[in-house]
Each structure stands twice: as C-alpha cells, then as structure tokens.
N, C-alpha and C positions, 0 to 999 in steps of 0.2 A: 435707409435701413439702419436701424440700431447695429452696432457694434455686437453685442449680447444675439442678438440673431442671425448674422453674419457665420459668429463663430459657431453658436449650436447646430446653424445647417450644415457646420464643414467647407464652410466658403460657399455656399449655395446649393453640393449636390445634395441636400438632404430633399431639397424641390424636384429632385428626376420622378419624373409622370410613373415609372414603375420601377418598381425595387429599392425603393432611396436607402436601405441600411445595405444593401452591394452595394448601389451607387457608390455610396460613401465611403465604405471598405475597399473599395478597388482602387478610388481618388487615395485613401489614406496607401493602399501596397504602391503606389504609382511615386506617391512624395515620398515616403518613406526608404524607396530603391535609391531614390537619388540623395537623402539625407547620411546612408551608410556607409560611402566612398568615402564625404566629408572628415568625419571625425570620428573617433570613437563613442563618443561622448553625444554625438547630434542625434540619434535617434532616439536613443534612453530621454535625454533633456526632452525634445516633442513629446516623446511618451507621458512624463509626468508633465509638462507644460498645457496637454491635452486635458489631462486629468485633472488637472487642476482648473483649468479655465472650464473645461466642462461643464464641474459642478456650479461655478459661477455663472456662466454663459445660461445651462440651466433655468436657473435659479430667477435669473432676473429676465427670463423670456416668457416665461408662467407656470413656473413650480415645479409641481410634484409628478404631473405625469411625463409619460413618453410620446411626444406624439409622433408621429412618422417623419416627419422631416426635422427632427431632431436625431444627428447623426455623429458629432461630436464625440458620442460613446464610442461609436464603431472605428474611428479616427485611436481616440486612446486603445480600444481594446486590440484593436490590427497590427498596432505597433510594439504593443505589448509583445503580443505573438511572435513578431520578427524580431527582435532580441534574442531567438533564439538562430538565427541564423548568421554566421561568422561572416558574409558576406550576400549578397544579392545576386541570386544565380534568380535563372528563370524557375526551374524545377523547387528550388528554395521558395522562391515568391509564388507560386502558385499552389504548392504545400502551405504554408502559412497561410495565404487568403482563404482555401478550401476546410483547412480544418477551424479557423478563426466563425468562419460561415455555420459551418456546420454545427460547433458549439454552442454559439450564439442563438441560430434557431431552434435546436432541439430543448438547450436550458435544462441541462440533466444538474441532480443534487444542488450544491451551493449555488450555482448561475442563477437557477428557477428560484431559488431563495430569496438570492438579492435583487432578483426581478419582482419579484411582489412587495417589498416594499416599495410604499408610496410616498418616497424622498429623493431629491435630488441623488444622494448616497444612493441610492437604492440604481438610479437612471444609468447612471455611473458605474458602479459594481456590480451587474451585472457581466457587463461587456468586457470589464478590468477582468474579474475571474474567468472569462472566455476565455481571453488572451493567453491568461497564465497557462489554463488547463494546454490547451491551444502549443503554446512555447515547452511544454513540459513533455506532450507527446513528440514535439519535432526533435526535441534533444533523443528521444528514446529512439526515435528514426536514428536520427544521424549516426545512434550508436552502434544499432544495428547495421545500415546500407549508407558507411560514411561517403561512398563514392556517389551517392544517388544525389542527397543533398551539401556536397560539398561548397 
C-alpha cells in the first residue's frame, strides 16, 4: 500500500464496512486524547500536520473527489474541534466528536460550500470548517456550563 493511501484512510479506518467518516473521527478523538497530556503544542501540530498532508495524501490517491474511505478530512477536522478543549475530559471528548459529527453531516452554510467544490481544497475544507464551527460552539459551552466541559 502507497504511503498516500495509508494516510487518506487515516491509517486504514477509512476501510470500516460502515460508517468509515465515525470510523475515523472516533480513531482521530481516540489519538487526539492521548496527543493533549503531551504538549501543548502536539495536537494543533497533528491538526495542521493533517491538513496538510491531507491535501497531498488526497491529491495523489485520485484527486478531486471524496470517496468514503477517504478519512484524513475527518482526522484534520476532529482535531480541529478539540483545540477547543483545555484538556481531554471524557464529557469534553464526546462534545467535540458529537458536535464535530453533527457538523460535518448536516454541512450547513460555509461547510456545504466547501463541500461542493471539486478540489482536493474543497475535500479538505469542508471538514477544517466543521471543526472550527464545531471548536467555536464548545468555547460557547464552556462559557456558559464551565463545569460541564472542564
């Protein structure tokens, strides 16, 4: 197996027989738990590490579409989302998978935008703008119910 394939299944769960974008967002909250004890610094690095490799991983796996087990978005965009959590609580991690999820499938305004283009950017930025939306409603939690997701 290519290298380039490897990484756009997210190390292989993009292949789960159902659900391969959970699959893969669940693999990305699972790494991502253990990446935020490390360093301050290690989940943001994954994050655009993702993102970047992504669009390459992408790119040279066959282009422009999204096919299902191409998962790598959901890897960037999941972790995107959990930047917004100060630490990896379980309550934290299952807010961030749920709203990152929920995002992603519905593709309301910008998301659904950058889902129809038909460019690696496009495969990519989708998921990245999930995340954000995603990270931006968790800070609005934490403001409101800081003890919930502490």
């Amino acid at each position: 197996m290519r290298l380039s394939r490897l990484l756009a299944s997210g190390l292989l769960t993009g292949y789960a027989p159902l659900l391969p974008g959970t699959a893969g967002s669940l693999a990305a909250v699972l790494i991502g738990a253990g990446l935020m004890p490390l360093a301050p610094w290690a989940l943001p690095a994954a994050a655009m590490l993702a993102a970047a490799g992504g669009i390459w991983a992408v790119g040279a796996s066959g282009g422009t579409d999204d096919p299902g087990w191409v998962v790598i978005d959901e890897f960037a965009g999941q972790w995107t989302a959990m930047l917004a959590l100060r630490r990896p609580t379980p309550a934290g991690l299952f807010a961030a998978f749920a709203l990152f999820r929920l995002i992603d499938i519905a593709k309301p305004g910008p998301v659904g935008w950058a889902d129809r283009r038909k460019s690696t950017i496009g495969v990519m930025g989708d998921d990245l703008l999930a995340g954000l939306m995603a990270a931006g409603l968790l800070r609005a939690a934490q403001r409101r119910w800081p003890q919930l997701l502490a």
